[in-house]
C-alpha positions as CSV (number, residue, x, y, z in Angstrom):
1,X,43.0,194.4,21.9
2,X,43.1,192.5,18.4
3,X,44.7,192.8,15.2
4,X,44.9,194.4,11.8
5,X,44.3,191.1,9.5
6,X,45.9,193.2,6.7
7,X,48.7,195.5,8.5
8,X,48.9,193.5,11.4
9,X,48.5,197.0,13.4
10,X,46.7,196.9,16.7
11,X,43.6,197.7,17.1
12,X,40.8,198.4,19.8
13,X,37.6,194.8,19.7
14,X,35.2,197.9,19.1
15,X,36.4,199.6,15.8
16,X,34.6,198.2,12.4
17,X,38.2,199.6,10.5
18,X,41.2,199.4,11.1
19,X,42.5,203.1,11.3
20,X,46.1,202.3,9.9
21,X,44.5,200.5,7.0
22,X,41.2,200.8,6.6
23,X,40.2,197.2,6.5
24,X,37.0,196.0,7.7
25,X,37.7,193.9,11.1
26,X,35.6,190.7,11.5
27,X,36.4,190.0,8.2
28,X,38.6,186.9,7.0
29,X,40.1,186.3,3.5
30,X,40.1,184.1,1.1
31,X,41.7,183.5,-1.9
32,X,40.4,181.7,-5.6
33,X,43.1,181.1,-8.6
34,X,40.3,181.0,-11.9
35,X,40.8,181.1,-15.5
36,X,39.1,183.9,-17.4
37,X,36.2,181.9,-18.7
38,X,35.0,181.3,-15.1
39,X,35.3,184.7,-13.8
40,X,32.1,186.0,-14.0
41,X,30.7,182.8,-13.1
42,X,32.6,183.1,-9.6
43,X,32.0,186.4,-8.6
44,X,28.2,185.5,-9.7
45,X,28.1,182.8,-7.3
46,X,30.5,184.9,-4.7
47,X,27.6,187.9,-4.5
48,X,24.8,185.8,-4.1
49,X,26.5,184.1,-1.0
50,X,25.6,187.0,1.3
51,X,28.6,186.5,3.5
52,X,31.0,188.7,1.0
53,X,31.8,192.0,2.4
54,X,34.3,193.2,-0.6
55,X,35.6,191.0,-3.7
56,X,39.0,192.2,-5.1
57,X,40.4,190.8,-8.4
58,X,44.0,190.6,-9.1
59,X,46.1,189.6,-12.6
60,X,49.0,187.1,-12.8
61,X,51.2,189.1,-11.7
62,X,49.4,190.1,-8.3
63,X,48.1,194.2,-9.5
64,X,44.5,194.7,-8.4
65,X,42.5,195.2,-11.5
66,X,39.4,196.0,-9.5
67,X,37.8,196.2,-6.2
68,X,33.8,195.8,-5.4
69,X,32.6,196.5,-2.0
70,X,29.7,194.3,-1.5
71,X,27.0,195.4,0.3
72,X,23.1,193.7,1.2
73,X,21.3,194.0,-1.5
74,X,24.0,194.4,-4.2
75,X,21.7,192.7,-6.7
76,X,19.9,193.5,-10.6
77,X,20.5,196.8,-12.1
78,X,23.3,197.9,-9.6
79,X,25.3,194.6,-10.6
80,X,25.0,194.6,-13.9
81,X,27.9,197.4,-14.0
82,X,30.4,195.5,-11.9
83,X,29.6,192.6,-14.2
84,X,30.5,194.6,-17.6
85,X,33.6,195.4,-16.1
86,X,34.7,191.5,-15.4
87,X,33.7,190.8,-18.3
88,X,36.3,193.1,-19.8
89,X,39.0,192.1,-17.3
90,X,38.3,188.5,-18.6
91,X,38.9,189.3,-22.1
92,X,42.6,190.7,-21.2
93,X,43.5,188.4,-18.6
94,X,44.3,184.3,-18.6
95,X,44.3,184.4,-15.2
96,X,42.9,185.9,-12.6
97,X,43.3,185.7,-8.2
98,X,40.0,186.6,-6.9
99,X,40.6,187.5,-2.9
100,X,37.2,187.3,-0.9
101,X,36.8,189.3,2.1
102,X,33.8,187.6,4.6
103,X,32.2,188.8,7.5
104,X,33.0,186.9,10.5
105,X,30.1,188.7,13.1
Protein backbone atom coordinates (compact mmCIF):
# COMPACT_ATOMS: atom_id res chain seq x y z
CA UNK A 1 0.00 0.00 0.00
CA UNK A 2 1.16 3.70 -0.70
CA UNK A 3 -0.16 7.02 -0.26
CA UNK A 4 -2.27 9.84 -1.52
CA UNK A 5 0.54 12.69 -2.18
CA UNK A 6 -2.36 15.16 -2.00
CA UNK A 7 -4.96 13.67 0.74
CA UNK A 8 -2.61 11.56 2.28
CA UNK A 9 -5.38 8.73 1.91
CA UNK A 10 -4.30 5.14 1.32
CA UNK A 11 -4.22 3.76 -1.61
CA UNK A 12 -3.61 0.26 -3.46
CA UNK A 13 0.52 0.40 -5.74
CA UNK A 14 -1.92 -0.45 -8.83
CA UNK A 15 -4.44 2.53 -9.09
CA UNK A 16 -3.23 5.56 -11.56
CA UNK A 17 -5.88 7.91 -9.07
CA UNK A 18 -6.23 8.23 -6.11
CA UNK A 19 -10.08 7.45 -5.48
CA UNK A 20 -10.52 9.94 -2.45
CA UNK A 21 -8.93 12.70 -4.58
CA UNK A 22 -8.42 12.04 -7.83
CA UNK A 23 -4.80 12.80 -8.07
CA UNK A 24 -2.57 11.08 -10.47
CA UNK A 25 -0.16 8.68 -8.33
CA UNK A 26 3.51 8.49 -9.53
CA UNK A 27 3.34 11.99 -9.78
CA UNK A 28 5.54 14.48 -7.57
CA UNK A 29 5.04 18.25 -7.21
CA UNK A 30 6.67 21.04 -7.56
CA UNK A 31 6.36 24.47 -6.91
CA UNK A 32 7.71 27.97 -8.98
CA UNK A 33 6.99 31.61 -7.40
CA UNK A 34 7.18 33.95 -11.02
CA UNK A 35 6.32 37.37 -11.76
CA UNK A 36 3.71 38.01 -14.45
CA UNK A 37 6.15 38.88 -17.17
CA UNK A 38 7.66 35.37 -17.10
CA UNK A 39 4.57 33.41 -16.96
CA UNK A 40 4.16 32.37 -20.20
CA UNK A 41 7.75 32.00 -20.68
CA UNK A 42 7.61 29.17 -17.77
CA UNK A 43 4.80 27.28 -18.70
CA UNK A 44 6.37 27.45 -22.38
CA UNK A 45 9.40 25.85 -21.18
CA UNK A 46 7.30 23.61 -18.49
CA UNK A 47 5.24 21.83 -21.64
CA UNK A 48 8.01 21.18 -23.77
CA UNK A 49 9.73 19.22 -20.90
CA UNK A 50 7.59 16.16 -21.49
CA UNK A 51 7.75 15.04 -17.92
CA UNK A 52 4.62 17.52 -16.85
CA UNK A 53 1.49 15.61 -16.32
CA UNK A 54 -0.77 18.81 -15.12
CA UNK A 55 0.43 22.54 -14.50
CA UNK A 56 -1.86 24.50 -12.10
CA UNK A 57 -1.49 28.27 -11.63
CA UNK A 58 -2.32 29.99 -8.49
CA UNK A 59 -2.52 34.05 -7.46
CA UNK A 60 -0.92 35.70 -4.36
CA UNK A 61 -3.17 34.75 -2.33
CA UNK A 62 -3.07 30.81 -3.07
CA UNK A 63 -6.83 30.60 -5.45
CA UNK A 64 -6.25 28.44 -8.57
CA UNK A 65 -6.76 30.61 -11.43
CA UNK A 66 -6.32 27.70 -13.87
CA UNK A 67 -5.51 24.11 -14.29
CA UNK A 68 -4.02 22.41 -17.69
CA UNK A 69 -3.80 18.77 -17.76
CA UNK A 70 -0.84 18.02 -19.96
CA UNK A 71 -0.91 15.29 -22.04
CA UNK A 72 1.92 13.90 -25.09
CA UNK A 73 1.58 15.77 -27.63
CA UNK A 74 -0.01 18.92 -26.13
CA UNK A 75 1.71 21.08 -28.73
CA UNK A 76 0.71 23.98 -31.88
CA UNK A 77 -2.79 24.69 -32.37
CA UNK A 78 -4.18 22.87 -29.15
CA UNK A 79 -1.68 25.13 -27.04
CA UNK A 80 -2.22 28.17 -28.42
CA UNK A 81 -5.61 28.33 -26.16
CA UNK A 82 -4.07 27.60 -22.92
CA UNK A 83 -1.47 30.20 -23.85
CA UNK A 84 -4.31 33.12 -24.49
CA UNK A 85 -5.60 32.41 -21.24
CA UNK A 86 -2.01 33.03 -19.28
CA UNK A 87 -1.60 35.60 -21.07
CA UNK A 88 -4.68 37.15 -19.49
CA UNK A 89 -3.96 35.79 -16.07
CA UNK A 90 -0.65 37.68 -16.45
CA UNK A 91 -2.13 40.95 -17.17
CA UNK A 92 -4.29 40.79 -13.71
CA UNK A 93 -1.80 39.20 -11.58
CA UNK A 94 1.87 40.45 -10.14
CA UNK A 95 2.43 37.27 -8.97
CA UNK A 96 1.78 34.06 -9.70
CA UNK A 97 2.69 30.11 -7.94
CA UNK A 98 2.92 27.83 -10.74
CA UNK A 99 2.65 24.06 -9.05
CA UNK A 100 4.08 21.28 -11.51
CA UNK A 101 2.78 17.96 -11.22
CA UNK A 102 5.59 15.21 -12.88
CA UNK A 103 5.43 11.78 -13.66
CA UNK A 104 7.58 9.68 -11.63
CA UNK A 105 7.08 6.02 -13.78
Amino acid sequence: MSFCTKCRKEIMKDMNFCPNCGTATGTVEETFSVSSNDLVRKVKELIYEGTVSRIIIKNEEGKTLLEIPVTVGVIGVVLVPWLAAIGAIAALATKCTIVVQRRTK
